[in-house]
ZAMARGU-4260 file (C-alpha; in steps of 0.2 Angstrom, whole numbers, plus 5000, padded with zeros to 4 digits):
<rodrens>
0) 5000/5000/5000 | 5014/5014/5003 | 5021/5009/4988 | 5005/5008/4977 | 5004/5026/4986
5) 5020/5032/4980 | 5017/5026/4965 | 5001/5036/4960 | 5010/5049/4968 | 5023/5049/4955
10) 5010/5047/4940 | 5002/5063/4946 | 5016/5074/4945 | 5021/5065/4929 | 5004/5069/4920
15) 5006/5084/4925 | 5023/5090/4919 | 5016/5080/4904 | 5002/5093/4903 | 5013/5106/4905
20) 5027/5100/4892 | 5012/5099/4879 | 5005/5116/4883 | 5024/5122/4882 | 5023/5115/4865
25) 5008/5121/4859 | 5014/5142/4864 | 5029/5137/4858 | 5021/5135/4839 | 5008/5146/4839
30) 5023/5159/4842 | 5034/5152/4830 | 5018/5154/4818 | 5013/5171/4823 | 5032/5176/4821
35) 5031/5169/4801 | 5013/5179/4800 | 5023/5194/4806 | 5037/5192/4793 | 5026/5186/4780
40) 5016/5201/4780 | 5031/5213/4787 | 5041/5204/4767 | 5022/5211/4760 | 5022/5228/4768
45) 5039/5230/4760 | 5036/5224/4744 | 5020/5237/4741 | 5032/5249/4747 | 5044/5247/4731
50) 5031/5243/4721 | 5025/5259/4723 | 5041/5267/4721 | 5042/5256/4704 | 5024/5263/4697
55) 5029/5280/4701 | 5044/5281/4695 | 5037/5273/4678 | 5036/5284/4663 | 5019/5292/4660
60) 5024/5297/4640 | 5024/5276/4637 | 5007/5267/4642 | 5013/5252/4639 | 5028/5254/4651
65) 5019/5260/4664 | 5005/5243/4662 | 5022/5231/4661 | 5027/5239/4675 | 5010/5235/4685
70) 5009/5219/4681 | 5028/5215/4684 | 5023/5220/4701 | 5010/5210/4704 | 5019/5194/4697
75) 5029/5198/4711 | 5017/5202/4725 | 5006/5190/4722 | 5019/5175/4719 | 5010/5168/4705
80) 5017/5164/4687 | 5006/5173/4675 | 4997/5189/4673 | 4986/5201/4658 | 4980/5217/4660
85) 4964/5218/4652 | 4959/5236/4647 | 4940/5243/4643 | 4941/5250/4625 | 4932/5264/4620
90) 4913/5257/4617 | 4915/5251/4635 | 4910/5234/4629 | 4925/5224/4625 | 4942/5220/4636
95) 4958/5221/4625 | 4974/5212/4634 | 4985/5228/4637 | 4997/5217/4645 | 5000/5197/4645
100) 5014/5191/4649 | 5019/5174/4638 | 5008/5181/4624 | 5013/5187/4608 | 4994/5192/4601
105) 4984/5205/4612 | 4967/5194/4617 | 4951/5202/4614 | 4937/5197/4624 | 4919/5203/4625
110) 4914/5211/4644 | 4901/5200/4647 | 4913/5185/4645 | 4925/5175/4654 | 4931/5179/4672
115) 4938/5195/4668 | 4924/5199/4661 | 4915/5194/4676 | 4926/5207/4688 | 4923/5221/4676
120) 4903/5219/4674 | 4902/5220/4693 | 4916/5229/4698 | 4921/5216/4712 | 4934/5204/4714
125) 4934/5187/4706 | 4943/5172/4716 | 4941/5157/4706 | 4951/5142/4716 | 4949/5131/4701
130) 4947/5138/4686 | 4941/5119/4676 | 4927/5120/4686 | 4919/5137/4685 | 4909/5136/4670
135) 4915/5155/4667 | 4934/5149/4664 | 4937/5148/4646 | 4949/5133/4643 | 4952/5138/4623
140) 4966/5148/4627 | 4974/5132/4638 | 4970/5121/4624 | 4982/5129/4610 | 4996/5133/4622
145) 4996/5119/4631 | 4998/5128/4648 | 4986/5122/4663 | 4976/5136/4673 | 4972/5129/4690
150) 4968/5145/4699 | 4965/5163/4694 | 4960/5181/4704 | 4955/5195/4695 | 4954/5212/4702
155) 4943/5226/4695 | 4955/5242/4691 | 4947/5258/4694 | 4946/5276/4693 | 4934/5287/4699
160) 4923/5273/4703 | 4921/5267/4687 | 4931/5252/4681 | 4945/5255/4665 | 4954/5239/4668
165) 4956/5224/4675 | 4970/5213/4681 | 4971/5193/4680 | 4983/5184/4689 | 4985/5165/4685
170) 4992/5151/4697 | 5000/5154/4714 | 5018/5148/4714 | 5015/5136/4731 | 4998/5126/4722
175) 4988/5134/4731 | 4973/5146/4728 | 4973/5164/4732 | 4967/5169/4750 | 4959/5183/4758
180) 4978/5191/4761 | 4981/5193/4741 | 4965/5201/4739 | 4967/5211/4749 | 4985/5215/4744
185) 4980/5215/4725 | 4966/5230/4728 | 4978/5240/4735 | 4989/5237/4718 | 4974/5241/4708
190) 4971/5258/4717 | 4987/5262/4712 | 4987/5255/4696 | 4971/5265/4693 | 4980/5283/4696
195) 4995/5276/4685 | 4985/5270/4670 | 4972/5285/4670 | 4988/5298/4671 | 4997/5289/4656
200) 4980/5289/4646 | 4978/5306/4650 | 4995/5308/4643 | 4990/5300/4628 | 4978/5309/4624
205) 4984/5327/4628 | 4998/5323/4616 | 4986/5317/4604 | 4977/5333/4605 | 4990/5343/4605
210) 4998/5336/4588 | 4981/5340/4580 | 4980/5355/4586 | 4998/5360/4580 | 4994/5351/4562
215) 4977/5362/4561 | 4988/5380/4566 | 5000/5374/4553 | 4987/5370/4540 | 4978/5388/4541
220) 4995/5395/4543 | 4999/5388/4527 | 4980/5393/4519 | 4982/5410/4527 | 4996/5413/4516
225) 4988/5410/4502 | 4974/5420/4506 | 4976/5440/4505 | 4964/5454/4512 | 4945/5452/4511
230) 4948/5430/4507 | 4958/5431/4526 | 4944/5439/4534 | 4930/5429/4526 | 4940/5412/4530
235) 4941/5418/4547 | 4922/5422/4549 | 4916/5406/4541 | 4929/5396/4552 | 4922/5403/4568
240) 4904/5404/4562 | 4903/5383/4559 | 4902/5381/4577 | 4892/5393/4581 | 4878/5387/4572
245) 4875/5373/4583 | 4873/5386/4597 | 4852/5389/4602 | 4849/5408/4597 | 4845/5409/4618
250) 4862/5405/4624 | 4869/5419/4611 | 4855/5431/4618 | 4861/5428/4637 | 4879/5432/4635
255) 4872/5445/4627 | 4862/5453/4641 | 4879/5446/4654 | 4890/5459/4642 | 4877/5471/4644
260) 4878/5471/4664 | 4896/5472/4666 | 4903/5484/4676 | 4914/5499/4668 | 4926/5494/4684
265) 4925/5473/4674 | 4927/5481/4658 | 4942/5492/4661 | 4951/5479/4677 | 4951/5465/4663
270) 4963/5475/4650 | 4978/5475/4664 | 4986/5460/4675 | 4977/5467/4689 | 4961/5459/4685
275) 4955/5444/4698 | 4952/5428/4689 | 4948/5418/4706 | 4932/5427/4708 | 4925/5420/4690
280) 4928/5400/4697 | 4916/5385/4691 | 4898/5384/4700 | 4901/5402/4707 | 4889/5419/4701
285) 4899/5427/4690 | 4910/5411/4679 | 4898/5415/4665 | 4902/5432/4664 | 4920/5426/4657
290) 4912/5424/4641 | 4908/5443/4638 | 4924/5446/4645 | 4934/5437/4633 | 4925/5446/4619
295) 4932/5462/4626 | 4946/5456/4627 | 4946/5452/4608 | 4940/5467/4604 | 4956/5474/4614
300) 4967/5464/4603 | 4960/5470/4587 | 4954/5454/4582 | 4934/5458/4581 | 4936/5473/4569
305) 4953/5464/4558 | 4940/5447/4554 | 4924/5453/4555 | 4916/5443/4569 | 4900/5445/4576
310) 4896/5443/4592 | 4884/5431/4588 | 4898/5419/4578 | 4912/5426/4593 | 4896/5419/4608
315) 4894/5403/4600 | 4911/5400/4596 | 4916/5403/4615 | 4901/5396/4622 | 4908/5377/4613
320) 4923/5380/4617 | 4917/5383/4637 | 4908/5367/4635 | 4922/5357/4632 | 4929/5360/4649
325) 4925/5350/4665 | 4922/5359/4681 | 4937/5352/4690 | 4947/5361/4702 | 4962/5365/4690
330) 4961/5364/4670 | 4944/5372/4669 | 4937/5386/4659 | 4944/5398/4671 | 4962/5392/4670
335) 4960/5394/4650 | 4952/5412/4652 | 4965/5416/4663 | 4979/5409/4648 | 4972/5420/4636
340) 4971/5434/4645 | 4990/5434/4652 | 4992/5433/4631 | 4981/5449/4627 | 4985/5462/4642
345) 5004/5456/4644
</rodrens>
């Protein structure tokens, strides 16, 4: 009997350094697995960081650049093998591979179609664990290359709400599907992705614009020459009258009535540097009134009375010019006004 008590004793205290050993051994993974969490995602935090030194520093002047550089990214971020940039074309109907890497041919696909598709019609994040069995996944594609797609993630590309692109990533390095971390980690890609692309299309076209703008200066350059006396004038007026003729006889008639309640003090401030354009800014009373004013300004410069412009040709010619402008905080209407009217008075 002592001994049996001895013994049960001794199992006690055994069971319960066992208890403690295996608790030991429990803390001791779960630290070891939050301390990989904390790298993992401290490796991730620095990654985003030079990826977004990377988009920034790419060059704006080259579109395609600037998307090679968004996806090389996200090849990286993400730890997958393949990914396209798929961009809206201009009917906003069709996506057209910007970027796709181990493609030659840019892919074309309609918007209703196809995982890619899918993210752009709803604006939302596809994750798509196994792609042979979503019946969205087209396997054409896998079929003549002979690649395998096992897993793709697609994330919507936006810019001011409104989708212009869309980036799919193909098969996670380690086998397995995308999680909840790379989704989250690929939006924040795409909201700078969406800033990049925009600024470089925007790029695009301003250049675009300003090319035709110097080929039309050079082609009435070039007619102008040709012209002499009463043909300049009557060029002039039929040039500036087109658009004017789109104009309701109403909207000539108010900036009309605006000229007609200017101030001697407007009339006279706008022919020096001293004149405030702040106080003409979008949405505010008095923007419209930059209309009139510009037509005194004109009529400073000469250029009414040398072409023989109406105020009815001169209003609707400067009311669709206004129009073209947005009212955004910057290039508006009353940065324009304020160009041309450093031009006249300076």
């Amino acid at each position: 009997p002592p001994l049996g008590r001895a013994m049960d004793k001794h199992l006690i205290l055994l069971g319960a350094v066992g208890g403690l050993l295996v608790l030991c051994v429990r803390k001791h993974r779960q630290h070891n697995q939050l301390k990989k969490m904390s790298e993992k995602r401290q490796l991730r935090e620095e990654a985003f960081w030079k990826m977004l030194a990377d988009i920034g520093s790419a060059d704006i002047s080259h579109t395609k650049d600037v998307m090679q550089q968004i996806m090389s990214s996200a090849i990286h971020f993400a730890g997958c093998d393949r990914c396209s940039l798929f961009l809206l074309d201009s009917s906003g109907q069709q996506l057209v591979s910007a970027v796709a890497t181990n493609t030659t041919a840019p892919i074309r696909v309609m918007k209703s179609k196809g995982i890619a598709g899918a993210c752009a019609t709803t604006g939302k994040v596809v994750n798509v664990p196994n792609a042979y069995a979503d019946p969205r996944f087209n396997p054409a594609i896998d079929h003549q290359t002979g690649y395998t797609t096992r897993n793709i993630l697609a994330v919507p590309i936006k810019c001011q709400n409104t989708v212009i692109a869309v980036a799919q990533l193909i098969n996670k390095l380690d086998l397995t599907p995308f999680n909840e971390d790379d989704e989250v980690a690929l939006q924040k890609l795409a909201f700078i992705a969406g800033i990049a692309i925009h600024n470089s299309l925007m790029y695009d076209r301003a250049m675009q614009a300003s090319n035709t703008a110097v080929d039309l200066c050079i082609g009435v350059e070039n007619l102008s020459r040709r012209l002499r006396g009463d043909s300049v004038t009557s060029f002039t007026s039929q040039l500036l009258e087109a658009p004017s003729q789109h104009v309701p006889s109403e909207q000539i008639d108010y900036y009309v009535r605006l000229e007609a309640q200017l101030t001697a003090e407007q009339k006279s401030t706008v022919l020096t540097l001293e004149f405030e354009t702040r106080e003409y800014l979008p949405h505010s009373e008095k923007h419209d009134q930059l209309v009139p004013l510009l037509a005194i300004l004109f009529d400073h410069m000469g250029f009414t009375k040398r072409y023989a412009i109406s105020r009815t040709v001169l209003y609707g010619c400067l009311h669709c010019v206004k129009m073209g402008y947005r009212p955004v905080p910057y290039h508006n209407f009353t940065h324009a006004f304020d160009v041309t009217h450093v031009l006249c008075v300076d």
